[in-house]
ZABALUM-670777 format. One record per residue (C-alpha): x, y, z; residue in three letters. Coordinates in steps of 0.05 Angstrom, whole numbers, padded with zeros to 5 digits, always signed. Example, Ala and Ser with C-alpha at 12.3 -4.5 7.8 and 13.67 -1.06 7.14 Angstrom:
! residues 2
+00246-00090+00156ala/+00273-00021+00143ser/
! end
This chain:
! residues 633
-00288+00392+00039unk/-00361+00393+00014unk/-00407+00342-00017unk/-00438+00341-00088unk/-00486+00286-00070unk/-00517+00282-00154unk/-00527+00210-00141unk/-00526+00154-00090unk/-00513+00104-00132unk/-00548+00032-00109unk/-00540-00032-00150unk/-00613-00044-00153unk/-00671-00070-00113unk/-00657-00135-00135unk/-00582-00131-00132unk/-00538-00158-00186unk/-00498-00197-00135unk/-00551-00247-00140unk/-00522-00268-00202unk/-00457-00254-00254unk/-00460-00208-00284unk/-00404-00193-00351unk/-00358-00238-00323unk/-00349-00313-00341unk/-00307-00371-00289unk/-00240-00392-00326unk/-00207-00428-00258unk/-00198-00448-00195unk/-00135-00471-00143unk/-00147-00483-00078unk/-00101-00479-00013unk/-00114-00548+00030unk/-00112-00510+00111unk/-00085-00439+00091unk/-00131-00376+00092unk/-00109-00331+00036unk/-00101-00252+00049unk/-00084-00204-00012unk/-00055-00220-00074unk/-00019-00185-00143unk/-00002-00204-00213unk/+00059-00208-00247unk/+00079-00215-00332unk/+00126-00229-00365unk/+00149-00262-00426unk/+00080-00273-00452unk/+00075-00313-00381unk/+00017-00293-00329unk/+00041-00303-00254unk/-00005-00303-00193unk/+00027-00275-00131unk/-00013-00299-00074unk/-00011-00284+00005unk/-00028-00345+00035unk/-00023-00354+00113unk/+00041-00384+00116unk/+00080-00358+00054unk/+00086-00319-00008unk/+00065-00369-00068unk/+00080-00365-00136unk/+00025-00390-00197unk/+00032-00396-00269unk/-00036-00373-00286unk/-00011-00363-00371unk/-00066-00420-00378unk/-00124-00398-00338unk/-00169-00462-00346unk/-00103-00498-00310unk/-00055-00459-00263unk/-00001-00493-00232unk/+00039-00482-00169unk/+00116-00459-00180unk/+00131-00446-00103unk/+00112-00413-00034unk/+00164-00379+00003unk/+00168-00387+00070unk/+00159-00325+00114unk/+00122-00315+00187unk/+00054-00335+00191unk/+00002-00294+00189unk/-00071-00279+00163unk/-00058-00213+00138unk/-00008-00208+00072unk/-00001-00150+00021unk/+00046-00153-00040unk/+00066-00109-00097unk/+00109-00103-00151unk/+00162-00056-00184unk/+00193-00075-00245unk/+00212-00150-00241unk/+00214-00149-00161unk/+00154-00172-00119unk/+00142-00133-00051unk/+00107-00161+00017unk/+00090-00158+00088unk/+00048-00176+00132unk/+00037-00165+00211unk/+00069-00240+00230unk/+00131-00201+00225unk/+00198-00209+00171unk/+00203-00137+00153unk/+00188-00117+00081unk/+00199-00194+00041unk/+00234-00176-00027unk/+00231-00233-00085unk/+00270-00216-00148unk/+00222-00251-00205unk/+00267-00263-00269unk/+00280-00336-00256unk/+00208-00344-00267unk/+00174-00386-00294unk/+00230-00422-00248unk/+00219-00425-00177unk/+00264-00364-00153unk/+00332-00386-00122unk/+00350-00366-00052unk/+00394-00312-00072unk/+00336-00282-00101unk/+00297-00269-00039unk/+00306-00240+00025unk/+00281-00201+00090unk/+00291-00134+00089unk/+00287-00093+00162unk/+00310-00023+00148unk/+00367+00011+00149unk/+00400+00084+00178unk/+00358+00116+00227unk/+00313+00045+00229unk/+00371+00000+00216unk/+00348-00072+00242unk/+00283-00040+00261unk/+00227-00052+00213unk/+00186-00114+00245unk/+00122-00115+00206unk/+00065-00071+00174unk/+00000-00082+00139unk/-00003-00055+00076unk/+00047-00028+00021unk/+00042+00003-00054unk/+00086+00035-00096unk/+00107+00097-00119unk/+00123+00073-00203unk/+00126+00147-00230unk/+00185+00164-00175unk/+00206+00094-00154unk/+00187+00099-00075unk/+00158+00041-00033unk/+00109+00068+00021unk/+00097+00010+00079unk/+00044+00024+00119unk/+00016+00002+00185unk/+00092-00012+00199unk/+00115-00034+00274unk/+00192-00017+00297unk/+00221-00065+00349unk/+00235+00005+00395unk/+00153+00013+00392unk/+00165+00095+00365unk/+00133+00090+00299unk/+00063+00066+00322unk/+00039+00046+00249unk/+00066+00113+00211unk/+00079+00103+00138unk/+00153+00087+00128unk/+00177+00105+00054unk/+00239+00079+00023unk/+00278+00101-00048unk/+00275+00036-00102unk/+00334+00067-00145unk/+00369-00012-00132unk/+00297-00053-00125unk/+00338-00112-00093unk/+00362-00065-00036unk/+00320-00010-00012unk/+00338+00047+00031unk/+00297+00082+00089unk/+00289+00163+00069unk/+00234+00187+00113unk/+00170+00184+00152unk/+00101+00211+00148unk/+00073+00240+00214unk/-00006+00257+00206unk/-00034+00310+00238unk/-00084+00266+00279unk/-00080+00234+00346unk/-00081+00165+00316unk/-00012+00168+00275unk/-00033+00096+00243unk/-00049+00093+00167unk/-00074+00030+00145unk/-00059+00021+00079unk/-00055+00080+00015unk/-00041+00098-00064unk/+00016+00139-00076unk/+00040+00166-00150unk/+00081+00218-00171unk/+00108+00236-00098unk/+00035+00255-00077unk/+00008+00202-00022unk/-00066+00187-00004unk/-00074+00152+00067unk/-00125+00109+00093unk/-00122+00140+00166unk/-00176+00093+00189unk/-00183+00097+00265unk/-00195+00164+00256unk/-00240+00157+00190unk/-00203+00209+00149unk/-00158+00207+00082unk/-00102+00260+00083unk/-00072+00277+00016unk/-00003+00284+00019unk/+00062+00327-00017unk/+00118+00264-00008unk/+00162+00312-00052unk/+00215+00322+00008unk/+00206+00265+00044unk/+00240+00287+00114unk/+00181+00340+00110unk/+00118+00316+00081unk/+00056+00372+00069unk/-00009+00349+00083unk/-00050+00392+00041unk/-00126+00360+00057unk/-00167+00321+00099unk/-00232+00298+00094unk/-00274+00246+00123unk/-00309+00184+00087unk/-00381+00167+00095unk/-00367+00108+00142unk/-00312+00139+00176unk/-00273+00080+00178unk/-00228+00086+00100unk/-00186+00020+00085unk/-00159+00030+00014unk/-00151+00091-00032unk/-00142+00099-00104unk/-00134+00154-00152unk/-00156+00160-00226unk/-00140+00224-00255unk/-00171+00279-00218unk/-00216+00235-00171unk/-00202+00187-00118unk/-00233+00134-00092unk/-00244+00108-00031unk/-00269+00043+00013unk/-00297+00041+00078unk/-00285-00028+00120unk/-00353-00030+00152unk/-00422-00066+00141unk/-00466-00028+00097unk/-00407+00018+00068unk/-00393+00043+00001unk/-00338+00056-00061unk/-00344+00133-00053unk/-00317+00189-00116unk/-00277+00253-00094unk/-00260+00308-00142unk/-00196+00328-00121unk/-00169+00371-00178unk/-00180+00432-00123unk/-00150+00414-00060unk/-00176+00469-00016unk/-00243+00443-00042unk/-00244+00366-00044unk/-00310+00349-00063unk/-00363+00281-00056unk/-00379+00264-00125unk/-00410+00196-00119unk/-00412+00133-00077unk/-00444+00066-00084unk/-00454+00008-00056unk/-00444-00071-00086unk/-00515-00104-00046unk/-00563-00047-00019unk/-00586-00068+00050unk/-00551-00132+00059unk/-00490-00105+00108unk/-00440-00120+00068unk/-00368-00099+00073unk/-00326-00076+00021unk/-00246-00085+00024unk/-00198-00067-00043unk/-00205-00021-00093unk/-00168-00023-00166unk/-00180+00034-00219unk/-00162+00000-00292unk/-00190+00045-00353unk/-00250+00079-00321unk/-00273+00019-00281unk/-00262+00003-00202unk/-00260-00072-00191unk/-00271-00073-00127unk/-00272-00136-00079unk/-00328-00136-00029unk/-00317-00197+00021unk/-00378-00247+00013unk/-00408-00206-00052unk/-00342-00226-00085unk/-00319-00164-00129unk/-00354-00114-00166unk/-00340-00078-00233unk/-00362+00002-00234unk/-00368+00040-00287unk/-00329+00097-00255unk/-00321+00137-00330unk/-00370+00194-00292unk/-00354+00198-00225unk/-00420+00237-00209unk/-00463+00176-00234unk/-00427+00111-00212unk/-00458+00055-00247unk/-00445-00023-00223unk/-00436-00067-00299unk/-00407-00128-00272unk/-00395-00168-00215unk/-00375-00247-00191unk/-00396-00277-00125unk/-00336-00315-00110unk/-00371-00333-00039unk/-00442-00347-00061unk/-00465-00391+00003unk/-00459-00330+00038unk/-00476-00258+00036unk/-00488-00198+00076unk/-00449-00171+00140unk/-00381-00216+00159unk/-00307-00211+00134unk/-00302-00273+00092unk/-00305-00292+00019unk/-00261-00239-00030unk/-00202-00211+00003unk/-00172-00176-00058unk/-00170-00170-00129unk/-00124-00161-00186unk/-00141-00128-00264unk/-00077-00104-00285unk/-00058-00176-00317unk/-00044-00166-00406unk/-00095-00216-00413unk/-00141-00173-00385unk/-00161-00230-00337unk/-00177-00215-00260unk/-00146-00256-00201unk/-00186-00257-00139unk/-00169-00284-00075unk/-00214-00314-00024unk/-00204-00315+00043unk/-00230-00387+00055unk/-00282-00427+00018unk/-00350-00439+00039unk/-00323-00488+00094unk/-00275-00434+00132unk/-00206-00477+00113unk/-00185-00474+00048unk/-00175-00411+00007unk/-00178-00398-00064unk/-00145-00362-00121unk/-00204-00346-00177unk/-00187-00334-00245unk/-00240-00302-00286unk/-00255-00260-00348unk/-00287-00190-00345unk/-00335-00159-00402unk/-00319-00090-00393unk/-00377-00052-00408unk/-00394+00018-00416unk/-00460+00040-00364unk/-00524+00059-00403unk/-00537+00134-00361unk/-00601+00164-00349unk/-00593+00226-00323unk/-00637+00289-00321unk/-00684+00337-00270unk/-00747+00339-00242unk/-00793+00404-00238unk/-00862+00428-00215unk/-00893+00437-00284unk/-00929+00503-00264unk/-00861+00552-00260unk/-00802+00512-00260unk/-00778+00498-00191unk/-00740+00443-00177unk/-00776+00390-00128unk/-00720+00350-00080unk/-00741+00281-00079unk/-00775+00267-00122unk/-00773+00182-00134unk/-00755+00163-00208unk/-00758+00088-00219unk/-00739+00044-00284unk/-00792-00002-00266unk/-00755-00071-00303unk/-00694-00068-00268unk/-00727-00046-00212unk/-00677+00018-00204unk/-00699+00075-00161unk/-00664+00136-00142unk/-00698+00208-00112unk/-00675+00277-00139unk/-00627+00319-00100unk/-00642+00394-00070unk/-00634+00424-00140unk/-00682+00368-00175unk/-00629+00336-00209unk/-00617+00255-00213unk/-00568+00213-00239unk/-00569+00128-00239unk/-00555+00079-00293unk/-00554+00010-00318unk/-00513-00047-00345unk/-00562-00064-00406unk/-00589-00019-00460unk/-00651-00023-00484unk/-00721+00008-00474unk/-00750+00012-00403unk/-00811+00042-00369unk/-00797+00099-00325unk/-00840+00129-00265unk/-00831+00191-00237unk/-00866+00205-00166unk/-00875+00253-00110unk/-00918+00254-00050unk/-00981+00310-00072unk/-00965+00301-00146unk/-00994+00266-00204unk/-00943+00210-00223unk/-00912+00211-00296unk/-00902+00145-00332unk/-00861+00139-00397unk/-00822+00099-00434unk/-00734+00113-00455unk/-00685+00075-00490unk/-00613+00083-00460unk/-00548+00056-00499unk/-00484+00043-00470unk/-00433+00092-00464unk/-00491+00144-00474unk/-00523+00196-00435unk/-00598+00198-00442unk/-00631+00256-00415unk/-00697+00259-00389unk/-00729+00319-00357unk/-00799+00316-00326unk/-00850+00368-00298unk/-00890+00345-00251unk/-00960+00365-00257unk/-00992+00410-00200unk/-01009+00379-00131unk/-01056+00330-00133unk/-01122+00332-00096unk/-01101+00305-00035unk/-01051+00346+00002unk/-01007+00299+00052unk/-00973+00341+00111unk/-00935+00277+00140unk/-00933+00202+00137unk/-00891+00157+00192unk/-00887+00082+00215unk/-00863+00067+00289unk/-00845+00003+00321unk/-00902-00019+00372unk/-00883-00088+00408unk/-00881-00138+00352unk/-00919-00097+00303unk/-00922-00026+00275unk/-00970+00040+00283unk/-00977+00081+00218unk/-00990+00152+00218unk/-01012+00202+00175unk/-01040+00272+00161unk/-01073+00313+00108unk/-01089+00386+00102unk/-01144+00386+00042unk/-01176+00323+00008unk/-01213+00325-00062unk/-01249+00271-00094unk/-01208+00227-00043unk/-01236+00153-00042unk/-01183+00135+00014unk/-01118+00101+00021unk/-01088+00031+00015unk/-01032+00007+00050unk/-00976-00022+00022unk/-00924-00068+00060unk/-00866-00105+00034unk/-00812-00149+00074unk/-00738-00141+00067unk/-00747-00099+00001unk/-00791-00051-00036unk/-00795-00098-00098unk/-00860-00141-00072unk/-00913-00093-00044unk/-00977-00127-00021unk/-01039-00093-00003unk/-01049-00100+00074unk/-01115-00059+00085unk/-01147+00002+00069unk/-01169+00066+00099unk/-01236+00105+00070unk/-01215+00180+00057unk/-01256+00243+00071unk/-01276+00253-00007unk/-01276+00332+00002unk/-01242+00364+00060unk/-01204+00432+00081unk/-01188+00411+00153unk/-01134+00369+00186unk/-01143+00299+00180unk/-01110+00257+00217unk/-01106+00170+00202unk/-01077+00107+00230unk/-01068+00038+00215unk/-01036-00014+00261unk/-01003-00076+00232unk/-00987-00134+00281unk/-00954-00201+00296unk/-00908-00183+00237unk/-00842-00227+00239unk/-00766-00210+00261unk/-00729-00159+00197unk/-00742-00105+00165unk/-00813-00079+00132unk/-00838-00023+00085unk/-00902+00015+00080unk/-00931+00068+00041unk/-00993+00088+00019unk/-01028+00087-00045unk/-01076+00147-00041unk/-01138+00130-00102unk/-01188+00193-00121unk/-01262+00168-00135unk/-01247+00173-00215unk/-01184+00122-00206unk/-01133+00169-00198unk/-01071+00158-00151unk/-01011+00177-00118unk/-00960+00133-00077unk/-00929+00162-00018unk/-00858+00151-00001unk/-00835+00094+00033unk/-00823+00092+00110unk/-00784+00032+00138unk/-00782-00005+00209unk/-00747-00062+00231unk/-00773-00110+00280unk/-00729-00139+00325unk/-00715-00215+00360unk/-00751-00206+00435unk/-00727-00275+00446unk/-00651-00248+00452unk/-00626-00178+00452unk/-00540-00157+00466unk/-00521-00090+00482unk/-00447-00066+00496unk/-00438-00002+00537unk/-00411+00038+00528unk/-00394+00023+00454unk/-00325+00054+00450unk/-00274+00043+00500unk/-00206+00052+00521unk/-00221+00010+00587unk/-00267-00024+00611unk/-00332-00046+00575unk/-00404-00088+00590unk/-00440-00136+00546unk/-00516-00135+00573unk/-00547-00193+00554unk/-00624-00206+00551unk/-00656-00274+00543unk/-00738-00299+00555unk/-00714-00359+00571unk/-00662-00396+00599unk/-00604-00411+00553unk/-00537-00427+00541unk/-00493-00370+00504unk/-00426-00375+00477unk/-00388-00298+00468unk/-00330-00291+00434unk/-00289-00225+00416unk/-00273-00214+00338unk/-00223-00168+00310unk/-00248-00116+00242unk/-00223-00179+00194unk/-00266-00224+00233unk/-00204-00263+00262unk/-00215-00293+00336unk/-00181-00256+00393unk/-00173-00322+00439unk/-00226-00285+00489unk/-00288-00325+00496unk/-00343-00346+00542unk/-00386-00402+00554unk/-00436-00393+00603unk/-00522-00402+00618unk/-00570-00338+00622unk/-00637-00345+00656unk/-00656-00273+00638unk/-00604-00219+00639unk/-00527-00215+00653unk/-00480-00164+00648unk/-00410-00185+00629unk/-00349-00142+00636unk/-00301-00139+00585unk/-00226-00114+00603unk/-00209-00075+00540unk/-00147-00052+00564unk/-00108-00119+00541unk/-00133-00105+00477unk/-00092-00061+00413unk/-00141+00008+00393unk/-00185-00018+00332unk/-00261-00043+00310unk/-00281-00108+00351unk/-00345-00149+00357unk/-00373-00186+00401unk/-00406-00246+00366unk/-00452-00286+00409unk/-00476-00348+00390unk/-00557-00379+00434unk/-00581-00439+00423unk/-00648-00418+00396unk/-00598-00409+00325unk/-00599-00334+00325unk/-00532-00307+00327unk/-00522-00233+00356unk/-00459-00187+00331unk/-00447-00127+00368unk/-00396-00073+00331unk/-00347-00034+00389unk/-00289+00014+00392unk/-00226+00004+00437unk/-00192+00077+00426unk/
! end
């Protein structure tokens, strides 16, 4: 595959997580002592049904009055923390990895509680008669009838998390018709979208989606493979001729394929819910052009996903707002397909780690307001690569690709100041009025290099402080340079000193500034270069981030099959408590409680351990908590 990297989409600098945004609260139910995993919706006869995977069952709410849901039943089934469910025609579909097989609920009776004969275990039959045991995910095949179950686990130990795929012509009773091998060493698929007998796996151990020709499914054709940005795809979803992907990790992003040429699958877009907070996003949903997405403690986003090259973020709902950042709790899933047009969303626990919750809520669906053009050099037309072009109120910013060209967007029209920079040109500042659903265009030449001409600008880490750098070839007219600093974002810049210039120069100059005592986090600089008559240019924006000296974890080596070593560095004596944490943030029952007096190296024996993400979450005394991210293969 290649990548058509137009746009990296990013919320904003002041993220719309930090409030709702086109969605509005209608209710609430809370599960006393049960965490809550994925959930799905269910209609019928002008009655709304919330099918929720709670720890210890499969429960069933009349959500037709979304101000007051009601409880009609839970199910019984095995425990466990991780539930999926689907639907095909008026039959409801789970599993989970506490065992039971594939849990089949025949939903006619509703709004009645279903009667026993109406539910029951199913565990495979011919060539896996008896055998099917558990699996993590499942969807649905509606265009050809098929269930796929993936992540599933025989009781012989041969299938090792290969999707299983089953024919739905009697819902009530399905029947095993074949298995998808991949062509990677890790044969486990997480979880997937499949339509029209063409499947899309979330191969996420070995951070790749295959696309898939089910059509004869004792022979499935993969016919592509690519990998996702964070190499570690959980969900997939198509939309037409573009599919969509999620990558379980801190920091990771909703990310846009083109996929109408399969020898040529091609990045379109990605974007992420929080820029710079780490956090982690789970499930997503295409409905009409727009991904709802749920994104653990950010709750779930709504993108505008109507031009794939320019995602566009126009609504969101924290349904975890104590929280935010890195960490696998708050939203777990999300469901839009209800005729209401209302969205369920499930929360893992509420703020104090116990109870979850089942959100209703009611999206605005908007239409993004696009800005979209390409930057030049005014004198004969070549592009300029990145260039920085900032809507100064929201304070969007986004740099032009290789061929000049940006795309971002915006979830309110209106008029808005733009700026348009580059490092050694004069900055342009205008005004445009964008619209939703519309494309407004703007194209600027920059004018030719300014007087200064800047070779290089860097920031390094030195002790608790930082060292800036910087060079120019030729000065005119140069008065010097202030520098800029901001903490944790680029929204708050505040002058920090200044450095005279040369006024008129054709020789190297070299500068530096040093910055100290500056706290624990992350800090930007840059430079705002001023000319004697007033003129100015900003350089771009170099980042460091400071670290805790009081307390520092390293494991080595970082992916395993074995044997691995936390290092562990402390100033001063303290006590330390480890524990291991699986990808969904769920406790492994390994754990340590021990005192450091400076450095210790503890060994960890991997080898009991299933291949998958892990942390190590340590926990001081001083307050400051330490997560370290490893592989067992």
């Amino acid at each position: 595959m290649r990548y058509l990297l137009l746009s990296i989409s990013l919320a904003c600098a002041c993220t719309l997580s930090s409030q709702n945004i086109n969605v509005s609260f209608l209710g609430k139910m809370t599960y006393g002592n049960q965490k809550l995993a994925n959930l799905w919706g269910y209609a019928s006869d002008g009655n709304e049904y919330a099918l929720v995977g709670t720890r210890n069952g499969f429960s069933i709410e009349d959500v037709t009055n979304p101000s007051a849901p009601t409880h009609i039943v839970q199910l019984s089934v095995p425990s466990s923390d991780w539930r999926e469910i689907k639907t095909y025609q008026n039959y409801a579909y789970s599993v989970s990895e506490g065992g039971g097989g594939v849990f089949i609920v025949d939903l006619t009776e509703l709004p009645n509680a279903p009667l026993q004969s109406d539910y029951h275990n199913y565990y495979g039959d011919g060539a896996i008669n008896g055998l099917l045991l558990s699996a993590h995910a499942l969807h649905v095949d509606e265009t050809e009838g098929f269930l796929y179950v993936y992540g599933s686990q025989l009781s012989n130990s041969s299938n090792l998390g290969r999707p299983l795929i089953f024919d739905l012509a009697d819902p009530f009773n399905p029947v095993y018709v074949g298995v998808y091998t991949a062509p990677f060493t890790s044969k486990y698929v997480h979880d997937g979208y499949a339509d029209g007998n063409f499947m899309y796996s979330a191969h996420i151990f070995e951070g790749k989606v295959a696309i898939v020709d089910m059509t004869n499914k004792n022979s499935p054709n993969t016919l592509a493979t690519f990998t996702t940005p964070n190499a570690f795809p959980h969900n997939t979803w198509r939309n037409g001729n573009y599919l969509f992907t999620t990558d379980e990790v801190s920091g990771s992003f909703l990310t846009a394929y083109d996929i109408s040429d399969l020898d040529d699958v091609i990045e379109v877009g990605r974007i992420q819910s929080n820029p710079g907070s780490g956090s982690i996003v789970h499930n997503t949903y295409i409905q009409d052009d727009y991904a709802i997405t749920s994104w653990y403690k950010d709750g779930f986003t709504i993108v505008d996903v109507s031009r794939p090259e320019n995602l566009v973020q126009v609504g969101n709902y924290d349904t975890y707002p104590n929280d935010q950042g890195n960490g696998f709790s708050g939203c777990w899933g999300v469901y839009p397909y209800l005729p209401s047009g209302n969205i369920l969303a499930s929360n893992i626990t509420n703020i104090n780690g116990v109870d979850g919750e089942l959100w209703i809520l009611d999206p605005s669906y908007v239409r993004a307001c696009y800005l979209e053009g390409k930057i030049t050099k005014a004198s004969d037309g070549t592009p300029l690569q990145a260039a920085r072009i900032e809507v100064l109120s929201p304070p969007l910013s986004v740099p032009s690709n290789a061929g000049g060209f940006y795309k971002t967007g915006w979830h309110e029209s209106g008029d808005f100041d733009v700026k348009v920079s580059k490092t050694g040109y004069q900055t342009w500042n205008g005004t445009v009025t964008l619209s939703h659903g519309v494309v407004t265009t703007l194209n600027v030449a920059l004018l030719a290099p300014a007087a200064v001409e800047m070779l290089r600008f860097d920031a390094v880490v030195e002790g608790n402080g930082a060292r800036l750098t910087w060079a120019t070839a030729t000065e005119r007219d140069n008065q010097g340079f202030e520098v800029q600093h901001s903490i944790g974002a680029t929204g708050h810049w505040q002058k920090i000193g200044f450095v005279p210039g040369r006024g008129d120069s054709d020789l190297l100059s070299e500068y530096s500034f040093d910055v100290q005592n500056l706290p624990p986090g992350r800090h930007f600089f840059r430079l705002r270069q001023i000319d004697f008559d007033g003129k100015e240019t900003l350089t771009d924006v170099k980042t460091i981030q400071i670290r805790n000296l009081a307390f520092q974890a390293e494991m080595l080596p970082n992916a395993t099959s074995n044997r691995c070593t936390l290092h562990l560095f402390s100033e001063k004596p303290m006590n330390v408590t480890v524990e291991i944490l699986d990808v969904t943030g769920y406790r492994m029952g390994i754990s340590w409680d021990f005192e450091i007096e400076k450095e210790i190296a503890l060994p960890i024996d991997a080898s009991i351990l299933p291949a998958g993400v892990y942390y190590a979450h340590i926990i001081t005394e001083i307050g400051d908590d330490e997560v370290v991210r490893w592989v067992k293969k």
